[in-house]
N, C-alpha and C positions, 0 to 999 in steps of 0.2 A: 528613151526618156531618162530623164536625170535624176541621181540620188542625192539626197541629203539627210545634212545631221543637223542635230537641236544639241546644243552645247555651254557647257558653263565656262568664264573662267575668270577665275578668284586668286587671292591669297598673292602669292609671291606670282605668278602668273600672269596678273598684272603688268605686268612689265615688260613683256613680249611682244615685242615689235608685231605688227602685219605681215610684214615679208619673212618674220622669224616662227610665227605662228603658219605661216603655210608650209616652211621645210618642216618644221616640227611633226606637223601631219602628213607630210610625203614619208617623211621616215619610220613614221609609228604607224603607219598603214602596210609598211613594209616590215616592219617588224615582227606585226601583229599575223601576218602571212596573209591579208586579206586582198586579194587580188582587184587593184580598178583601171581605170581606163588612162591610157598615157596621148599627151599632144602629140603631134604627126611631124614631120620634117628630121631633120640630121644628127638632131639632139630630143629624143623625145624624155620627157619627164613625166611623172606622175599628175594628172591633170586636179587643181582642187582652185575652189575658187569662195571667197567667204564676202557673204555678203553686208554692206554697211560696215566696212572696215572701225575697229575700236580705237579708239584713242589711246596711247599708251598712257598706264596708270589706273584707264578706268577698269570696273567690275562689271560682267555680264554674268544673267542665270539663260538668255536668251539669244544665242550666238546661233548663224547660221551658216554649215557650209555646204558647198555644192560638189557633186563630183561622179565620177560613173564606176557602180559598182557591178563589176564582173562575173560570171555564172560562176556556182561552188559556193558562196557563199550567202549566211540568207540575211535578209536585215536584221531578225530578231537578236542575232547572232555579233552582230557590226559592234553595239556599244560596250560591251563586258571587255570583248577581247581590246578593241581600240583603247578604253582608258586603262587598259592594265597594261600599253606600251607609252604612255606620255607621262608629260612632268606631271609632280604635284598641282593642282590648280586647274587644272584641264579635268572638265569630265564628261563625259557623252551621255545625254540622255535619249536620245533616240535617234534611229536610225529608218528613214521611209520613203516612197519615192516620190518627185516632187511633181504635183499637181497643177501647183499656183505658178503664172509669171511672177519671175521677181519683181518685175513694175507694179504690180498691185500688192507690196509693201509700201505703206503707206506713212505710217506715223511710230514712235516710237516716244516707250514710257519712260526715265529713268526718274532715279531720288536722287536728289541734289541734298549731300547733305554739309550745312554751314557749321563748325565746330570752333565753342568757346573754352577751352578747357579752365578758364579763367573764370567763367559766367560768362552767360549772353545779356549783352546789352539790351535793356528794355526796348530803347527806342529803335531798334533794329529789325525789327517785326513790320512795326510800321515802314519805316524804309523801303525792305522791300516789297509788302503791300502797294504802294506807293508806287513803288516802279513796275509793277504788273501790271498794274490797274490804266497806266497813260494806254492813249490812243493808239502809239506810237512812239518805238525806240529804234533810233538808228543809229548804230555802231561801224568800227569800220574793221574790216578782218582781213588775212590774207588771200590771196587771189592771183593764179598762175596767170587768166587770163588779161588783165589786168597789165597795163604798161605801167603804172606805177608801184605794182607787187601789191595794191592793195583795193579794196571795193566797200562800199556802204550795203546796209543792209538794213532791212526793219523789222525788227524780232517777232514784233506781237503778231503781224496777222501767218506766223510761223506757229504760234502757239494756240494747241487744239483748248487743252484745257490746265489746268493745273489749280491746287489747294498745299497748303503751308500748316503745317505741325509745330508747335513751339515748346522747348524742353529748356529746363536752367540753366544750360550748357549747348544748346544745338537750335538750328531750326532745319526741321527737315522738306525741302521743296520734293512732291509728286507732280510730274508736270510729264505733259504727253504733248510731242511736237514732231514737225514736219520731219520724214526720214530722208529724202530724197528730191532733188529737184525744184526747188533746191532743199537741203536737210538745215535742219539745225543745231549745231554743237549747243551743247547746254555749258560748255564754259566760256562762249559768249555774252553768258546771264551774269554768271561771276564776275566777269570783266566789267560788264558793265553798272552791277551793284557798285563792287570795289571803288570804279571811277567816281560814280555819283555820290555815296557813301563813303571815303575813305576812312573816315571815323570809327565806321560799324561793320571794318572788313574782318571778317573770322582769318582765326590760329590758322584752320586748315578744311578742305572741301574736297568732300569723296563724290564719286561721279559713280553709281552703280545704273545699267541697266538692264530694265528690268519685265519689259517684254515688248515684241515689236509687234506691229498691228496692220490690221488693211486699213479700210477706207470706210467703213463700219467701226472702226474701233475694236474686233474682233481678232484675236489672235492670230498672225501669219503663220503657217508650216507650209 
């Protein structure tokens, strides 16, 4: 059976690639002395695997990774020592073994948040109201498999549910959407605002997420 972690990462952290965030954890699991399971063949390595890879830039309190943890060591054990060998922005909150297939992650929460440090335009609320509420949004994104590098897509029936917050300076989107199979990037939304709206494109947009879900709506570990 396989272990896993529940993980945050913030701040300057942000910024850590995928492929730099798993050596990151090959070597702080090494660090930390805590013994896990390595791939098999001529070059074995520390085996870690995270699942719903981040965006660089965005924030997570709800990060998952996979991996196999070794005898000698207990779980309750795993998160203290682990985030006392990684950067700043990295924190482990728990350490447990994994129950659930990763396929039955299903949806995922984040806050989209729009920043005006100027003032937010009134009519901007509206706006995106407005482009939430169509039947249908098709955008076009990038796409390996795709001979022209790129594919259409229809946002909304991607999107489980979501509600909008409005502040003098911000609007902040909760919005819970497809994680998998296909998922949905939420700076899809942004692009697609920006295009429709040009007028009422915010200074700057944080992407934090903020927990991932089954197929219930109920928390995944």
């Amino acid at each position: 059976m396989a272990d896993r972690l529940l993980f945050s990462k913030v701040g300057r952290a942000r910024f850590i690639s995928h492929l730099d965030l798993m050596r990151t954890f090959q070597r702080a699991f090494a660090r930390a002395g805590i013994p896990i399971k390595h791939t098999e063949g001529f070059h074995p390595h520390p085996f870690v695997s995270i699942a719903l890879p981040l965006s660089v830039g965005y924030s997570s309190q709800c990060e998952i990774l996979e991996f196999g943890l070794l005898e000698g060591t207990s779980h309750e054990e795993v998160p203290a020592r682990l985030t006392a060998a990684m950067p700043e922005g990295i924190l482990v909150h728990q350490c447990y073994p994994a129950q659930r297939k990763l396929k039955e992650l299903a949806f995922v929460n984040y806050i989209v948040n729009f920043e005006y440090p100027e003032g937010r335009p009134q009519a901007g609320e509206h706006a995106l109201l407005e482009l939430l509420h169509q039947d249908s949004l098709v955008v076009e994104k990038r796409s390996n498999k795709a001979k022209s590098g790129f594919t259409q897509v229809d946002l909304i029936p991607l999107i489980r549910s979501w509600s909008l917050e409005c502040q003098s300076d911000a609007m902040a989107l909760d919005i819970v959407v497809a994680a998998q199979n296909p998922g949905l990037n939420p700076e899809l939304i942004r692009g697609a605002f920006c295009q429709r709206y040009p007028q009422f494109a915010p200074d700057l947009v944080t992407f934090h997420r903020r927990e991932v879900l089954d197929g219930e709506g109920n928390p995944f570990r």
